[in-house]
C-alpha positions in Angstrom: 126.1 73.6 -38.8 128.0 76.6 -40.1 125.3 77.4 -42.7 122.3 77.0 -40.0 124.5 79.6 -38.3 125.0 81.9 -40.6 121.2 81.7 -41.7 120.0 81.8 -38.1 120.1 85.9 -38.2 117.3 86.0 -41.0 114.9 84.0 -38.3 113.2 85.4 -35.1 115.6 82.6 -33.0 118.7 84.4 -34.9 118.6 87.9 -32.3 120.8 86.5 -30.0 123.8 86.1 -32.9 122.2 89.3 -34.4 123.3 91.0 -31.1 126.7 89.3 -31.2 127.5 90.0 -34.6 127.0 94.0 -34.1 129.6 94.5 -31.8 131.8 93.0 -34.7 130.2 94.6 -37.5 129.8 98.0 -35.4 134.0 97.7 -34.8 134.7 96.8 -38.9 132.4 99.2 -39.9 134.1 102.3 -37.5 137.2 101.0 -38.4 136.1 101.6 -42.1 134.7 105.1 -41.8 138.4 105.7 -40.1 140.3 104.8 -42.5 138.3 106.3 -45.2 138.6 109.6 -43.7 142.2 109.4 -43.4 142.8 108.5 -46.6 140.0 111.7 -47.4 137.4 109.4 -49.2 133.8 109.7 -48.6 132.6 106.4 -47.4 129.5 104.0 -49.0 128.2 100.9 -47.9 126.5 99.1 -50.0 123.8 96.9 -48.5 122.8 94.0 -50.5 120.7 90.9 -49.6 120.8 87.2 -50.0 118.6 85.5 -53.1 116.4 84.2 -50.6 115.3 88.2 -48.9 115.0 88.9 -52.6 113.2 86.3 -53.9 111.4 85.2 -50.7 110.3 81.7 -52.6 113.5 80.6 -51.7 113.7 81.2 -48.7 111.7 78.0 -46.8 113.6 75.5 -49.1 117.0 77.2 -47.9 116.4 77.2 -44.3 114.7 73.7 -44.6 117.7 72.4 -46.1 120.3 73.2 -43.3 117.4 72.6 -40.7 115.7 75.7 -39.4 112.5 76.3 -39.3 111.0 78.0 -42.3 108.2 79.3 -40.3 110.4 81.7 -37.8 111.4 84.1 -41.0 112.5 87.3 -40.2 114.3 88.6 -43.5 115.1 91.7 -42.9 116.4 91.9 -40.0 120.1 91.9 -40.8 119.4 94.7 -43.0 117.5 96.7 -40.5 120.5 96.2 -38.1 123.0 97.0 -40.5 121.0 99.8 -41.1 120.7 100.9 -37.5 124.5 100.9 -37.1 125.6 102.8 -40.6 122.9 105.6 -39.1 124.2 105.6 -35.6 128.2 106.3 -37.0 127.0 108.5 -39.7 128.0 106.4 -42.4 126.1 106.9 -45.9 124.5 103.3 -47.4 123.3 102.3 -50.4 120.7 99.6 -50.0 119.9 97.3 -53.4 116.9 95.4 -52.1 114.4 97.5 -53.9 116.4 97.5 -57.0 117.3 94.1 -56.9 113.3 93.5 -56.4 111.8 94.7 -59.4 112.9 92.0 -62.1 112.9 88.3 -60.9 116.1 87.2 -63.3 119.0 89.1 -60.6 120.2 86.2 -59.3 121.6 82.8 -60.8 118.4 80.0 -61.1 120.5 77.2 -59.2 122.7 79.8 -57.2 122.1 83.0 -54.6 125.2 84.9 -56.5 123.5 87.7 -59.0 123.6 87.4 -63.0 124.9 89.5 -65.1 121.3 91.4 -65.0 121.8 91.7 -61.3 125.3 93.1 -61.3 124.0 96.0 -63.8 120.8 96.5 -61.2 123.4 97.1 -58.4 125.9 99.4 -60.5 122.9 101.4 -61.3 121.6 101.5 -58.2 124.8 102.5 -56.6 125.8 104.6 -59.1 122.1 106.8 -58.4 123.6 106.6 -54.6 126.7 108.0 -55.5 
């Protein structure tokens, strides 16, 4: 139940806990920016996807195996929202998905965590953000 929840947001029946999740993520996110100005640092956020928005193969085995229907898929959605929010409070983001899409071997075969080729994708890529 708790992963067909959590996965819910990356399919067209996951708005409704897309819209609940913003106020959350809006809140944390201000919160954030707040505190990084305070303590006078520039603020990043780095925005980096699941295996399954990455390599989108995955995806209709991951959401079949905690029962959802593979044929709802809307990946990017959470991104987009993020997105939406980090541009509304001025906050500067770094997104990885187009690094993290150029070589297949990012992530861990039987795992969504990245290898040790995706964590040097995502420090270069953040690093060119910084």
């Amino acid at each position: 139940g708790n992963w067909q929840d959590e996965l819910r947001i990356f399919s067209t029946k996951g708005t409704t806990r897309l819209d609940q999740l913003e106020k959350k993520t809006t809140q944390a996110l201000l919160d954030f920016k707040n505190t990084c100005l305070k303590l006078n640092i520039e603020p990043l956020v780095a925005i980096a996807p699941p295996a399954f928005v990455i390599d989108q193969a995955r995806a209709k085995p991951t959401f079949e195996l905690v029962g959802l229907d593979a044929d709802t898929l809307n990946l990017d959605a959470p991104q987009i929202r993020v997105e939406k929010i980090l541009s509304k409070l001025k906050i500067p983001s770094c997104t990885l998905t187009n690094a993290l899409r150029e070589t297949d071997s990012n992530y861990l075969v039987f795992d969504g965590h990245w290898s040790k080729e995706g964590h040097q994708v995502a420090a270069k890529a953040i690093s060119e953000c910084l």
